[in-house]
C-alpha positions as CSV (number, residue, x, y, z in Angstrom):
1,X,-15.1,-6.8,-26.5
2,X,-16.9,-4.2,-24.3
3,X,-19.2,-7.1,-22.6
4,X,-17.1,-8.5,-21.0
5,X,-15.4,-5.4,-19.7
6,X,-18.9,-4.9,-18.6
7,X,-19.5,-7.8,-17.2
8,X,-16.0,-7.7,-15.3
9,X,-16.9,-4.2,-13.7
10,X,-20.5,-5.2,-12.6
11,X,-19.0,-8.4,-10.7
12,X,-16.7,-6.0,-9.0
13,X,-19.3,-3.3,-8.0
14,X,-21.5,-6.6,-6.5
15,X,-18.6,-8.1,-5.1
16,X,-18.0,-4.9,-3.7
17,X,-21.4,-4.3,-1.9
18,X,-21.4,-8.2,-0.7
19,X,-18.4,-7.0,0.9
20,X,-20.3,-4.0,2.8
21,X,-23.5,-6.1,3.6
22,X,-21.0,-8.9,5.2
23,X,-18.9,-5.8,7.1
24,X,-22.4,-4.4,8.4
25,X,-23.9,-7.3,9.3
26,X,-20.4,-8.6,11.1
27,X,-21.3,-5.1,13.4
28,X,-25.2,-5.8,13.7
29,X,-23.9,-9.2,15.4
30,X,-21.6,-7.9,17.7
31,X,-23.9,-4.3,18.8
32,X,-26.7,-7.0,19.1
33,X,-24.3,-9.5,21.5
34,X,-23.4,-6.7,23.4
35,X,-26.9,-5.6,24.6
36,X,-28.0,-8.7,25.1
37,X,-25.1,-9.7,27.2
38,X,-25.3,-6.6,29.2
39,X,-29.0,-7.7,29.4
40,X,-28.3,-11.0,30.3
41,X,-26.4,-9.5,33.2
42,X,-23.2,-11.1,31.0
43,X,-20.4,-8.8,32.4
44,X,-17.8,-10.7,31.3
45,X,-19.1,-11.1,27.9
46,X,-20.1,-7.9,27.5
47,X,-16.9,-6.3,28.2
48,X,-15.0,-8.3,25.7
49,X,-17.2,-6.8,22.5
50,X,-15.9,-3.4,23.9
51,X,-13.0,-1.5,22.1
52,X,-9.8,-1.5,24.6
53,X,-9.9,2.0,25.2
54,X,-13.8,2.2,25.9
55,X,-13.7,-1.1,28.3
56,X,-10.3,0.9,30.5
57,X,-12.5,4.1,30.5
58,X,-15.6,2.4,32.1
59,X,-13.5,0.6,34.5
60,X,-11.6,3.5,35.2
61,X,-14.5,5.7,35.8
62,X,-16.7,3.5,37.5
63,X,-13.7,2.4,40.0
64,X,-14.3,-1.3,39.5
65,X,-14.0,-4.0,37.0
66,X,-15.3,-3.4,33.4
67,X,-17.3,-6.7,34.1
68,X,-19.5,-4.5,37.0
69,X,-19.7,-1.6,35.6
70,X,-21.1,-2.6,32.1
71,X,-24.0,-4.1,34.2
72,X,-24.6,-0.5,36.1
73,X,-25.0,1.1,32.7
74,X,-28.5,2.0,31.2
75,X,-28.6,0.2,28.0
76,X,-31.1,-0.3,25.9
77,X,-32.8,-4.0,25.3
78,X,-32.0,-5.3,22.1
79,X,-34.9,-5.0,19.7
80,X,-34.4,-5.3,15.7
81,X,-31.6,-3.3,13.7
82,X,-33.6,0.1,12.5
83,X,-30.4,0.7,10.3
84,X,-26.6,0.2,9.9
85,X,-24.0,2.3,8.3
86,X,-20.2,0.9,7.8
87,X,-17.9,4.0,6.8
88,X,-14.4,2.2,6.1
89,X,-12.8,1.4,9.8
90,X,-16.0,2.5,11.9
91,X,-20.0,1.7,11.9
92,X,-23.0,2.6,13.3
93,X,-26.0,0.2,14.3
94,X,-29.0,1.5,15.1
95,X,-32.3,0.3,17.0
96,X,-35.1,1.9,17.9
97,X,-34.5,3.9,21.1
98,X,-30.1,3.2,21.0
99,X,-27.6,3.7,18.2
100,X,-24.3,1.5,18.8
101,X,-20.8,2.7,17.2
102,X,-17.7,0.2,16.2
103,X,-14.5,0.3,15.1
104,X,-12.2,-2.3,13.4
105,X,-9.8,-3.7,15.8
106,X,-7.6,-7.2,14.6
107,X,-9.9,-9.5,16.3
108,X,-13.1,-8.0,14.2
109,X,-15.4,-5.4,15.4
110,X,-15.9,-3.8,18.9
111,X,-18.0,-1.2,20.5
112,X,-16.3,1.9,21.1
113,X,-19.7,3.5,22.3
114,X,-23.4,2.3,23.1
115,X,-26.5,3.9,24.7
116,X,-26.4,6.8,22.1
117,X,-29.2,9.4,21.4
118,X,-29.2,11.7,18.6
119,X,-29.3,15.3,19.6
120,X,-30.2,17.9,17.1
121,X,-26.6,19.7,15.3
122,X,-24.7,18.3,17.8
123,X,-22.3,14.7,18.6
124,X,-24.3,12.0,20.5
125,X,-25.0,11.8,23.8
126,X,-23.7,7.9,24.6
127,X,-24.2,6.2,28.1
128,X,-21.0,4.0,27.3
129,X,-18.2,5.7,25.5
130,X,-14.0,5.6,25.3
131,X,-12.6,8.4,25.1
């Protein structure tokens, strides 16, 4: 009678990670669209993998259409995924020289701040953040 208990709980714990590995891979694909659409000079693309309240901050800030003024921001290349963390709602995708944060909206996940650099006990320092 236990084995099958058994059995029941490991299928859940696997099922359980599948569902993690899809969730960070779902944000490696859309950190990984964004840098290449901003480094595909992709404006327009790029600006619709960006949270709502990070693509209305850039315009805002910039004075002129999210679609510019993701071009005129220094982002990295995209290069391989270093790493990926998914913590409920929110992620983090890292590369080698930029870490790329996301959050769950309904349409799946978008970038709610890119360009980041680690800085020792303190928050990142992002190029391209909401607020």
């Amino acid at each position: 009678m236990l084995w099958p208990a058994l059995l029941g709980l490991a299928g859940l714990v696997l099922s359980g990670c599948g569902a993690v590995d899809d969730r960070g891979r779902a944000a490696d694909d859309v950190a990984v669209r964004l840098l290449t659409a901003v480094a595909d000079r992709d404006g327009t693309t790029a600006c619709a993998l960006l949270a709502p309240d990070t693509a209305a901050e850039l315009a805002a800030d910039a004075e002129k259409p999210c679609a510019e003024a993701v071009l005129d921001e220094e982002l990295s290349e995209p290069g391989a995924v270093t790493g990926t963390d998914v913590y409920g709602q929110w992620a983090q995708v890292r590369f080698t020289g930029d870490t790329v944060f996301l959050a769950v909206f309904p349409g799946g996940w978008r970038v709610v701040a890119a360009g980041c650099t680690p800085r020792p006990e303190r928050p990142y320092d992002c190029a391209l953040k909401g607020s």
